[in-house]
matplotlib code that plots the C-alpha trace (Angstrom):
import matplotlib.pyplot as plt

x = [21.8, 22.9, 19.3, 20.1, 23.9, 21.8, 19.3, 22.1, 24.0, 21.4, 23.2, 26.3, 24.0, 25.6, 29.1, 27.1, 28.6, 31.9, 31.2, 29.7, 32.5, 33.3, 36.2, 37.6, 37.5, 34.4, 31.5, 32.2, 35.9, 34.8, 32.4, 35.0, 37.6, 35.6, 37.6, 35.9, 36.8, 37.9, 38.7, 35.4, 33.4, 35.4, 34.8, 35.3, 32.3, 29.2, 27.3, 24.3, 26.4, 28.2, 24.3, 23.4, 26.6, 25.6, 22.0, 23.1, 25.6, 22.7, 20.0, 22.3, 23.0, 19.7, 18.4, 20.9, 19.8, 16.7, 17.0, 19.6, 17.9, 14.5, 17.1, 17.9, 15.0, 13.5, 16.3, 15.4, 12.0, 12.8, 15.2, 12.5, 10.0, 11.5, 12.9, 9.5, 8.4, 10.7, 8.6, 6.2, 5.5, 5.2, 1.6, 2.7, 6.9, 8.4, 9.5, 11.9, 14.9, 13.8, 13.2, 15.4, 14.9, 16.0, 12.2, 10.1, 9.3, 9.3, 8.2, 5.9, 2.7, 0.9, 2.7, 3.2, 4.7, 2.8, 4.0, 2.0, 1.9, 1.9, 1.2, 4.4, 1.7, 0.4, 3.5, 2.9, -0.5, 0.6, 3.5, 0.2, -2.6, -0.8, -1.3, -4.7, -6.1, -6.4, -6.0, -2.8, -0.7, 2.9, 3.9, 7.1, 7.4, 6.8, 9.5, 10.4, 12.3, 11.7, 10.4, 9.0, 7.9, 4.7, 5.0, 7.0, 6.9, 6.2, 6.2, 4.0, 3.7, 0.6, -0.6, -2.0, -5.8, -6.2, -5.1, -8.5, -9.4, -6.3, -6.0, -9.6, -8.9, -5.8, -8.2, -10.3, -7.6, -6.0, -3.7, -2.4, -1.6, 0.5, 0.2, 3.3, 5.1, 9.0, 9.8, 13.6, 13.6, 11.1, 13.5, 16.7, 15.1, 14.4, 18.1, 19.2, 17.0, 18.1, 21.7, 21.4, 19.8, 21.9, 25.0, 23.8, 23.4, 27.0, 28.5, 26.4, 25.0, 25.9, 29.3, 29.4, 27.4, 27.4, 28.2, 25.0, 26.3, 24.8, 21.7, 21.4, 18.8, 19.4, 16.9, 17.5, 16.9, 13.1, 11.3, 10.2, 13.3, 13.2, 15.3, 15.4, 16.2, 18.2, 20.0, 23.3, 24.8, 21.1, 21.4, 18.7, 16.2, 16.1, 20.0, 21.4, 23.4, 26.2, 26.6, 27.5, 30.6, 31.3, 32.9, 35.2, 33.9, 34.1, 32.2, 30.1, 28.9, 26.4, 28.2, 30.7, 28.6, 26.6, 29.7, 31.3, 28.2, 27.3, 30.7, 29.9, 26.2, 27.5, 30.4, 28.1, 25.7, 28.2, 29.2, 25.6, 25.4, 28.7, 27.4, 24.3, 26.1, 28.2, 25.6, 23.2, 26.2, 26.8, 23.1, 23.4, 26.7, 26.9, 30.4, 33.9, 33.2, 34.5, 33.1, 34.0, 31.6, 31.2, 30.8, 28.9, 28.4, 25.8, 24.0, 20.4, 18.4, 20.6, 20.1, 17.2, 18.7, 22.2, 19.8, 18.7, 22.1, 23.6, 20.6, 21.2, 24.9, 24.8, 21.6, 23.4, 25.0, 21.6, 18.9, 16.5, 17.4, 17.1, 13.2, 12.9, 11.5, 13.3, 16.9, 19.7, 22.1, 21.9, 21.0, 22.7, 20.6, 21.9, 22.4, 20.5, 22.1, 21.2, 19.6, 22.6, 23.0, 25.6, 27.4, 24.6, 25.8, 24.7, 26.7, 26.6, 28.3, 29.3, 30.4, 34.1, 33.7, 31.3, 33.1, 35.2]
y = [27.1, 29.1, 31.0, 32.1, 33.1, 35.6, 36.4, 37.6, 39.5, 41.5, 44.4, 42.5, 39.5, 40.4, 39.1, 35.7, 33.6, 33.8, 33.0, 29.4, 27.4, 23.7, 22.7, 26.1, 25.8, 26.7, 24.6, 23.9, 22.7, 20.6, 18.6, 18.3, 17.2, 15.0, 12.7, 10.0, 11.8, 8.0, 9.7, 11.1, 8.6, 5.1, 2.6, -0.1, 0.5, -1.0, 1.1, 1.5, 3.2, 5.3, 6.7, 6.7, 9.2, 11.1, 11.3, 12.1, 14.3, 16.7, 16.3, 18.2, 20.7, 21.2, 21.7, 24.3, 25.6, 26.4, 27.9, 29.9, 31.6, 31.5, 33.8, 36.1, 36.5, 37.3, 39.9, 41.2, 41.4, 43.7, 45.9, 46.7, 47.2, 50.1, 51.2, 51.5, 54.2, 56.7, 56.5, 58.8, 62.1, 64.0, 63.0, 58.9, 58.8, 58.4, 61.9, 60.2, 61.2, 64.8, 66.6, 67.2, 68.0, 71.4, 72.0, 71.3, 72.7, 69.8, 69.3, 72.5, 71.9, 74.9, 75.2, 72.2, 72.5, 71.1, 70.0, 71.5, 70.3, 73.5, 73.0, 75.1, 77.6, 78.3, 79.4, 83.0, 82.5, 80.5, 83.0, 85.8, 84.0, 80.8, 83.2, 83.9, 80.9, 80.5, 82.1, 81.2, 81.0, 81.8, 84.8, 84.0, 80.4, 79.0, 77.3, 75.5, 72.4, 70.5, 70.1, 67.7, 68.2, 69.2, 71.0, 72.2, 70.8, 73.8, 73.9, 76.2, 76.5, 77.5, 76.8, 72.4, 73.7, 75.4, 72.4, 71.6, 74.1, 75.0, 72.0, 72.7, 76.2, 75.2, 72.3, 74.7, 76.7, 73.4, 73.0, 69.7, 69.2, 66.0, 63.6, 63.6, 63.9, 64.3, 61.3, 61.0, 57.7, 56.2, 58.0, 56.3, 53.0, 53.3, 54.0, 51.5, 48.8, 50.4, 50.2, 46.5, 45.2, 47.1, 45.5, 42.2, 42.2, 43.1, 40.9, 38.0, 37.8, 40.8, 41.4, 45.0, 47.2, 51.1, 53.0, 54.1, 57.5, 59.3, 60.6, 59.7, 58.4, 55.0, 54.6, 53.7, 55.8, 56.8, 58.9, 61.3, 63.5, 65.5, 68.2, 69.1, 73.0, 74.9, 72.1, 71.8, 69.0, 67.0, 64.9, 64.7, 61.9, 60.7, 60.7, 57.8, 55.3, 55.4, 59.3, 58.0, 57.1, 53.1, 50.5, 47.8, 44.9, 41.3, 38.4, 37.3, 33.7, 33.2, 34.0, 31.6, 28.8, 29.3, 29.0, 26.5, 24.0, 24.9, 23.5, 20.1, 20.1, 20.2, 17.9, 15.2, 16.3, 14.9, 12.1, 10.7, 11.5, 9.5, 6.6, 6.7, 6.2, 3.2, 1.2, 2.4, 0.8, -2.5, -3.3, -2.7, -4.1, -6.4, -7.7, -7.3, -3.5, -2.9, 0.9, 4.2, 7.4, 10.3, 13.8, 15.9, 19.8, 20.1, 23.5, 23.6, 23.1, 20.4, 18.1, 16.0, 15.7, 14.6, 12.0, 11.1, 10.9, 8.8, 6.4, 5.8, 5.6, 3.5, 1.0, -2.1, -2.4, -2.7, -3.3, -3.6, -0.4, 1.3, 0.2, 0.9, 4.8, 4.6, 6.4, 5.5, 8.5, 11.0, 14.6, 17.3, 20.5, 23.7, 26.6, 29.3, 32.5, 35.9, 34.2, 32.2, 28.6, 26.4, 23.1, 21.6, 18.0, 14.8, 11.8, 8.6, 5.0, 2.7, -0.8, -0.8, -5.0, -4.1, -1.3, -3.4]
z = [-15.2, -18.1, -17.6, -14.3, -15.1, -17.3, -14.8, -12.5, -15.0, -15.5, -17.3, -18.2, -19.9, -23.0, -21.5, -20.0, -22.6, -22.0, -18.7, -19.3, -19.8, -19.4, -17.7, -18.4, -22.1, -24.3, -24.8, -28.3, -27.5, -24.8, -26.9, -29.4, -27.8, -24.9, -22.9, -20.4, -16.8, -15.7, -12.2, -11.5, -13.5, -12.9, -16.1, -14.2, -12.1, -13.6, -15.6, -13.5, -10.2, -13.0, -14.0, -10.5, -9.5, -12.2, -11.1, -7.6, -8.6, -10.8, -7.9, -5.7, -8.1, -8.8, -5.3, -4.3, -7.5, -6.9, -3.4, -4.5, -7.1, -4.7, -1.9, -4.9, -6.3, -3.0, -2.3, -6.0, -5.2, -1.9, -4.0, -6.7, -4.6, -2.4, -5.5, -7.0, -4.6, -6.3, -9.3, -10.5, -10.1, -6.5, -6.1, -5.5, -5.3, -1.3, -0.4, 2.3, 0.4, -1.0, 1.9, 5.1, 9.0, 7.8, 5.6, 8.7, 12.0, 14.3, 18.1, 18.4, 20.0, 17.7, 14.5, 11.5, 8.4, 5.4, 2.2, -0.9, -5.0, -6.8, -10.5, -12.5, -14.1, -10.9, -9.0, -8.8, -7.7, -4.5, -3.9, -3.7, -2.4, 0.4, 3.2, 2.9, 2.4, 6.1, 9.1, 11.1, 8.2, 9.3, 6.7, 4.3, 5.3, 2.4, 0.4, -2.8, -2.0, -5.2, -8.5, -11.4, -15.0, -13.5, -10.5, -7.7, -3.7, -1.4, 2.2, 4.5, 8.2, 9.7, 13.4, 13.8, 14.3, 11.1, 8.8, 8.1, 7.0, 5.1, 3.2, 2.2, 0.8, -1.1, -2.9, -4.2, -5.7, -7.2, -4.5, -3.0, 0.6, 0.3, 3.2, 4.9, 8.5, 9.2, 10.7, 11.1, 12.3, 9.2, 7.2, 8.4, 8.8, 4.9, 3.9, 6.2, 4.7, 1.3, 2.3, 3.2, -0.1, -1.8, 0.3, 0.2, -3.8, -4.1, -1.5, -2.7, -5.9, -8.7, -10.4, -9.3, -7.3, -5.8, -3.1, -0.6, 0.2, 3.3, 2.8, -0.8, -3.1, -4.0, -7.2, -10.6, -13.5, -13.8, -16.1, -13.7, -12.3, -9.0, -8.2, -4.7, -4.2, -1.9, -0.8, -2.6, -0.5, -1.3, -4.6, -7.2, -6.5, -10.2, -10.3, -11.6, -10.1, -12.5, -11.9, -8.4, -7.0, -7.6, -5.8, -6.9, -9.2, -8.1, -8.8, -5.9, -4.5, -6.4, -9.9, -9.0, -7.7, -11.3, -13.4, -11.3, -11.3, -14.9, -15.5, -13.4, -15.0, -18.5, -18.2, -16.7, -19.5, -22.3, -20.4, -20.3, -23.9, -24.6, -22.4, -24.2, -27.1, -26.2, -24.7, -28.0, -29.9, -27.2, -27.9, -31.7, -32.6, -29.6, -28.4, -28.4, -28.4, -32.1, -33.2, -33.4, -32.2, -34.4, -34.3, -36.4, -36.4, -39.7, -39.9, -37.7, -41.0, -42.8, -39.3, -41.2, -44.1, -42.6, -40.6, -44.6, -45.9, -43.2, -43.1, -47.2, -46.4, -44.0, -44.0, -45.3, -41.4, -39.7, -42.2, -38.9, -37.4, -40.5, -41.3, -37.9, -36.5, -33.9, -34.5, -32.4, -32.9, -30.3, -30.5, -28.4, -28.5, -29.2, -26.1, -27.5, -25.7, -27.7, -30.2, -31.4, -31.6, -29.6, -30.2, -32.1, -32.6, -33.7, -32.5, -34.6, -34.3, -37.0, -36.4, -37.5, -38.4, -41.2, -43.0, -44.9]

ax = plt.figure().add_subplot(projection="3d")
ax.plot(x, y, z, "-o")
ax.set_aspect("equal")
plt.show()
């Protein structure tokens, strides 16, 4: 549970503990100051339907659990992978939010425009030479609409049944015809499913999310930036998020489910460990009930030798248990978050009768 608080964080993981509380209070209060909930866990009951609530009670949580975190990892598996195709250079990343209807000349029947990688030293020498290097080349159409560390993304328009053997010309003068048709209804169907991931990880999952502007690009920060050209009102496709305009922050369903159950997980947690401990004790000591539980917070490398200590202290109550491996106190594991220890406790029981 705490895990997946985390998980869905993501850049706020840092702030995840304060959001795994107990009742409202932190951990460590809760556990020190642990009270039997008598209304949700009755003592009269018998012992075995109190276990059994408990065990119902987790088995529920757990499910919805795990298909809630199935959905959002699912939806974070869309996300990334449309995201992906903004990486790289202009040899691989999508060019669906670079270029516009604007670049291209669309329903001819005899002219195209084709999209060509000029390397940056070679600039001048596809300014001189793009003309030439077929015949049917439409004179001073070409354009620079956008650029990388390592070359620019031209356009040229020549007439469809010279492509051939255009795209073979510009190969040989290291030249790269990219692969690529206008397609205004690919392109809106992209931002639209873009648009919904994005939407549906605010509404349901994240703590905060950003706005999908109109004919923005909606990818994370990448190594590789792209500046389109010539188009002021056309954003940068390696802009980041935060330089975007943001919406409000809210938790969303998921969040709260998270710290809501962790709450119910936890508390039932304890109250099997406190259980444990009285019937340890009821088996031990026997009846009337006459002991009194313990808590101990000893530092994570003095827990053996507080084990030791106690055992020495305390072996003339139970000369059995003591010769015996078997140790009757009850550990409750530390919640390692950011590499920091949690509420590392050891509960012990001593029969008050015997103290004297």
């Amino acid at each position: 549970m705490a895990q997946s608080v985390v998980e869905v964080m993501e850049d706020a993981k840092g702030m995840a503990q304060e959001n795994l509380l107990a009742n409202g209070v932190d951990l460590t209060s809760f556990v020190t100051h642990f009270e039997w909930d008598m209304a949700k866990y009755p003592a009269k009951q018998p012992l075995v339907s109190v276990v059994d609530t408990v065990a119902k009670q987790l088995a529920q949580i757990e499910t919805d659990l795990k298909s809630r975190m199935a959905s959002y990892n699912t939806l974070k598996t869309n996300l990334e992978n449309l995201e992906r195709k903004s990486m790289g250079n202009l040899f691989t990343r999508t060019l669906s939010d670079i270029v516009s209807k604007e670049d291209f000349v669309l329903d001819s029947e005899y002219l195209i425009t084709l999209l060509v990688i000029v390397p940056k030293q070679s600039y001048t020498q596809w300014q001189k030479t793009y003309e030439s290097l077929s015949d049917m080349v439409v004179p001073r159409s070409t354009k620079l609409i956008a650029e990388d560390n390592e070359g620019g993304l031209f356009t040229v328009t020549l007439f469809r049944k010279v492509i051939d053997d255009f795209k073979t010309k510009a190969k040989e003068n290291k030249f790269t015809v990219r692969e690529y048709y206008y397609d205004e209804k690919e392109i809106k169907r992209e931002r639209e499913e873009m648009s919904r991931l994005l939407s549906d990880k605010k509404q349901q999952y994240q703590t905060s999310c950003v706005a999908l502007k109109k004919g923005s690009s909606t990818f994370r920060d990448h190594k590789v930036k792209v500046t389109p050209l010539g188009s002021p009102d056309r954003p940068a496709a390696g802009q980041s998020d935060r330089e975007r305009e943001s919406e409000g922050e809210g938790e969303g369903p998921l969040l709260r489910w998270l710290k809501v159950n962790f709450s119910e997980a936890f508390i039932a947690w304890i109250h099997i460990k406190a259980l444990r401990v009285f019937v340890e004790s009821v088996l031990r000591y026997g009846l009337p009930v006459n002991f009194q539980a313990v808590l101990l917070q000893p530092k994570k490398s003095s827990t053996k030798r507080l084990r030791e200590v106690l055992n020495s202290v305390f072996r003339h109550l139970d000369q059995v248990a003591a010769a015996s491996i078997l140790d009757a106190s009850v550990e409750i594991p530390g919640l390692q978050l950011n590499n920091q220890d949690y509420f590392p406790y050891v509960y012990f029981h001593i029969d008050l009768n015997l103290l004297d």
